[in-house]
PAKEBA-627873 format. One line per 4 residues: number of its first residue (from 0); for each residue x, y, z of N, C-alpha, C. Coordinates in Angstrom, 1 decimal. Example, Ala and Ser with C-alpha at 12.3 -4.5 7.8 and 13.67 -1.06 7.14 Angstrom:
REM residues 2
0> 13.2,-5.7,7.8,12.3,-4.5,7.8,13.2,-3.3,7.8  12.8,-2.2,7.1,13.7,-1.1,7.1,12.9,0.0,7.9
***
This chain:
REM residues 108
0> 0.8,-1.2,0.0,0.0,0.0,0.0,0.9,1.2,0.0  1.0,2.2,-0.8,1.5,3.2,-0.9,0.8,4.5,-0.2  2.0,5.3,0.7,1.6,6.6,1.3,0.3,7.6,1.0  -0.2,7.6,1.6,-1.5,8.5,1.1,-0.8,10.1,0.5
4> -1.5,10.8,-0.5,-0.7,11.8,-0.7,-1.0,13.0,0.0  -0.3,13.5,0.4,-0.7,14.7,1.3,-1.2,16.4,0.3  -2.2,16.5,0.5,-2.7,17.9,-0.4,-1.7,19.2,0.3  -1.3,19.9,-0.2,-0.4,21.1,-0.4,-1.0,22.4,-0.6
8> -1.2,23.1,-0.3,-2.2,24.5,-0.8,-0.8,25.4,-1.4  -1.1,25.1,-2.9,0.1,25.5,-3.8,0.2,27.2,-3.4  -0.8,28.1,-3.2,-1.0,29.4,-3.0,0.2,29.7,-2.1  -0.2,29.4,-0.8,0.6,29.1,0.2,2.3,29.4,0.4
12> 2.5,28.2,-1.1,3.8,27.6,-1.1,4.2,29.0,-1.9  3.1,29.5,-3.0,4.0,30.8,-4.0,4.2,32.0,-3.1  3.4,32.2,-1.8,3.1,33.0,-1.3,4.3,33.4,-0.3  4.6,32.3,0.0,6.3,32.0,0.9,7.5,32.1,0.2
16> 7.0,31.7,-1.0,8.1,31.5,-2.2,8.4,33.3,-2.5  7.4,34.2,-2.6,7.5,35.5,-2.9,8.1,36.2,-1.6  8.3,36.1,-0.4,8.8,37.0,0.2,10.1,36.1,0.6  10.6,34.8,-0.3,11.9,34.9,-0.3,12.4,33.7,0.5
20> 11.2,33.2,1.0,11.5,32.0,2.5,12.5,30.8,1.7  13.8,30.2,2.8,14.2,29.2,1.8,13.2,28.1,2.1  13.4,26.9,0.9,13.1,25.6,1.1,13.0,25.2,2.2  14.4,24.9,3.1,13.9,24.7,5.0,12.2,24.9,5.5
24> 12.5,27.0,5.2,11.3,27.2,5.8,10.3,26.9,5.1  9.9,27.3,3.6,8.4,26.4,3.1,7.9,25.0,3.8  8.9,24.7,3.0,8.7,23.0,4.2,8.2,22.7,5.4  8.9,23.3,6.3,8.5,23.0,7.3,6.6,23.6,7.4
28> 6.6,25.2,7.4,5.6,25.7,7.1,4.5,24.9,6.9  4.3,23.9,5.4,3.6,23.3,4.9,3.8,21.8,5.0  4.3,21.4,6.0,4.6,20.3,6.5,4.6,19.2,5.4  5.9,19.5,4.5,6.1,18.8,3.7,8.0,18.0,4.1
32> 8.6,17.6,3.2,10.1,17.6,3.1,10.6,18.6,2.3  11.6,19.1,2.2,12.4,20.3,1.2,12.6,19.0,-0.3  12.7,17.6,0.1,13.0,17.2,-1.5,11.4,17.3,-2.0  10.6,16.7,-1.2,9.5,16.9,-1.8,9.0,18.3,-2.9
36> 9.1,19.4,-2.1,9.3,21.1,-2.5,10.0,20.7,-4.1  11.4,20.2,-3.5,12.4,20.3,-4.9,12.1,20.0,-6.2  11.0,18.4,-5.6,10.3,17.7,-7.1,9.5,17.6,-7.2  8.4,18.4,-6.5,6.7,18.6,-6.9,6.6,19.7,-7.0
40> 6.9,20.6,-6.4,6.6,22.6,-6.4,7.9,23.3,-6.9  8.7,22.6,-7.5,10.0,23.8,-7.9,9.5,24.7,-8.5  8.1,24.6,-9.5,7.9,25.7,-10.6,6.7,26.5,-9.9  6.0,26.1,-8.5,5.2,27.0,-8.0,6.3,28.2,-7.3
44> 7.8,27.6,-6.4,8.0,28.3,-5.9,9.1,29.2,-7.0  9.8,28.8,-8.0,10.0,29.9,-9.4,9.1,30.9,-9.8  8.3,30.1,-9.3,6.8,32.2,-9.7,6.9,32.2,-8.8  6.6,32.3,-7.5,6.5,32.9,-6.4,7.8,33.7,-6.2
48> 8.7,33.2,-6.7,10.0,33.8,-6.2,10.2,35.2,-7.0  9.9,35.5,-8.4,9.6,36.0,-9.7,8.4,37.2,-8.8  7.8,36.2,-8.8,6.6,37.9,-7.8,7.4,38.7,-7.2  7.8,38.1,-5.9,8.6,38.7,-5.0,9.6,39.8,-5.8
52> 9.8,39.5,-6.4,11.4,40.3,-8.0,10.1,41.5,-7.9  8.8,41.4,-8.5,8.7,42.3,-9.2,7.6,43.2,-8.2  7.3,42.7,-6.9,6.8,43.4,-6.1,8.2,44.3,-5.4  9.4,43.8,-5.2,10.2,44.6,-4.6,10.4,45.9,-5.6
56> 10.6,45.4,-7.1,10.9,46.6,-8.0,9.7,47.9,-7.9  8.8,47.2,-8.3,7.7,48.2,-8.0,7.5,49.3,-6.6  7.7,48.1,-5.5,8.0,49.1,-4.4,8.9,50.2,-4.5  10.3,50.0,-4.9,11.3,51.0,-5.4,10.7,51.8,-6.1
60> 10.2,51.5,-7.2,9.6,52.8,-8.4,9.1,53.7,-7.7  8.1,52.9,-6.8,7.0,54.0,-6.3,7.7,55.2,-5.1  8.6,54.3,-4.5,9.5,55.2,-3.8,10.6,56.2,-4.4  11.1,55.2,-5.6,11.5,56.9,-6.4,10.7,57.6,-6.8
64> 9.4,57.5,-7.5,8.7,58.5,-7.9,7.9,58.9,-7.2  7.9,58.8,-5.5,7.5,59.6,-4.5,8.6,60.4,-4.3  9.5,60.5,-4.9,10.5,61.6,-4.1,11.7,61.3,-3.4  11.8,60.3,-3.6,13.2,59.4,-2.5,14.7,59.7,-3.8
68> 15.5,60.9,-3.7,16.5,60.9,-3.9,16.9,59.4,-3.9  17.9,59.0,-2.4,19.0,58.2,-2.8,17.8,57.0,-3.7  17.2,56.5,-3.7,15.9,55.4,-4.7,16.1,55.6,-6.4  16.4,57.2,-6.6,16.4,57.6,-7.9,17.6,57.4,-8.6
72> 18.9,58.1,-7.5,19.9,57.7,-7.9,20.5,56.3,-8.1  20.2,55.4,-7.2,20.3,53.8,-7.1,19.7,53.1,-8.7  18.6,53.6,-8.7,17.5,53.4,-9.8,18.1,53.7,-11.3  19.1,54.6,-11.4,19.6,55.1,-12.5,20.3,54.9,-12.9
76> 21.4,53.9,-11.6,22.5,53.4,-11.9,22.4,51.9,-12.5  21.4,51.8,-11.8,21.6,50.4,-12.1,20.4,50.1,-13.9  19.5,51.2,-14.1,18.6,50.9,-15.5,18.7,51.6,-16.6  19.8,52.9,-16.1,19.8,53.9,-17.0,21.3,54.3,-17.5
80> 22.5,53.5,-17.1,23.6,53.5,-17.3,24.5,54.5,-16.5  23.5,55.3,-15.7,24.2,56.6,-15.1,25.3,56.1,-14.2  26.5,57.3,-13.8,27.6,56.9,-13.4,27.6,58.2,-12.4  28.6,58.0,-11.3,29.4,59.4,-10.4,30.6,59.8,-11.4
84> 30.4,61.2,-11.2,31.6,61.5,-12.5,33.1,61.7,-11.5  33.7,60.8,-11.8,34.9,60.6,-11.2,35.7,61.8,-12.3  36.4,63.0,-12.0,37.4,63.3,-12.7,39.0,63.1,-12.4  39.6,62.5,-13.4,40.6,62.0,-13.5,42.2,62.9,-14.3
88> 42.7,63.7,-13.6,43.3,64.4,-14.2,44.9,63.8,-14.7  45.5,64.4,-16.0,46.6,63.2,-16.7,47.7,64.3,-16.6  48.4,64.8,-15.3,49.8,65.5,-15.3,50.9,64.7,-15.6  51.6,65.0,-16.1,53.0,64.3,-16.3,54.0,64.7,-15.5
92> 53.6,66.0,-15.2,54.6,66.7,-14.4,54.6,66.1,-13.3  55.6,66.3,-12.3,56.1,66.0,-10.7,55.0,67.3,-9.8  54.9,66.7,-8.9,54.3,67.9,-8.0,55.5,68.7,-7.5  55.3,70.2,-7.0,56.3,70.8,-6.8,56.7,70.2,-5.2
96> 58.1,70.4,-5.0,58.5,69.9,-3.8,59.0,71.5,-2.8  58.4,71.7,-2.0,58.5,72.6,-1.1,58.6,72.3,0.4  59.5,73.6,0.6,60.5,73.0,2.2,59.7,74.2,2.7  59.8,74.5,3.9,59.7,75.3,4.8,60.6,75.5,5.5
100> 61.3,76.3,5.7,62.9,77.0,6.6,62.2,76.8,8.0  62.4,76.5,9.3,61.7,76.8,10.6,63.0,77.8,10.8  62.7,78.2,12.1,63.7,79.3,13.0,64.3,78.5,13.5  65.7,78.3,13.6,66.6,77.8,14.6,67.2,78.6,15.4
104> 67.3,78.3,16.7,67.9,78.9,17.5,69.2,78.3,17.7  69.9,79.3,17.9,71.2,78.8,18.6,71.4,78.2,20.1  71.5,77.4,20.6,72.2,77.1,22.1,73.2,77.5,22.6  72.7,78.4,23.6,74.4,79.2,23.8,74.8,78.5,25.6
***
């Protein structure tokens, strides 16, 4: 007689899967094994994971386009090629080398 099959509420599993939980924790959660997860739900918790991507992005947008400076700059670097403009200057020359005399006193 083989194991009865245990029902899974796949929602659940994408819903854990989207805020990122590892394997360990779904599992336990849904009182499954983590191989089980591996070879019955790998592609529920692949979208779930994928949500999570595009709920965090969206959250950022909305925080850049609420007004959040550092959000915009972060945001521009990394979709819009933007850079810190590093200037880099090409002297050949030596820097000048300068002494200062102090006062010496004599010891008498």
């Amino acid at each position: 007689m083989a194991r009865p099959i245990k029902r899974v509420d796949v929602e659940t599993i994408k819903k854990l899967a989207q805020l990122h939980c590892t394997y360990q924790e779904i599992a336990e959660f849904v009182g499954v094994s983590t191989k089980t997860l591996q070879r019955s739900y790998v592609h529920y918790i692949k979208k779930g994971r994928e949500l999570g991507k595009i709920s965090l992005r969206k959250a950022q947008f909305e925080k850049a386009l609420g007004g959040s400076v550092p959000m915009m700059i972060w945001l521009g670097k990394q979709h819009l090629d933007q850079k810190d403009k590093i200037e880099q200057t090409n002297y050949n020359e030596p820097l000048p080398l300068i002494i200062e005399a102090k006062d010496v006193k004599e010891k008498r």
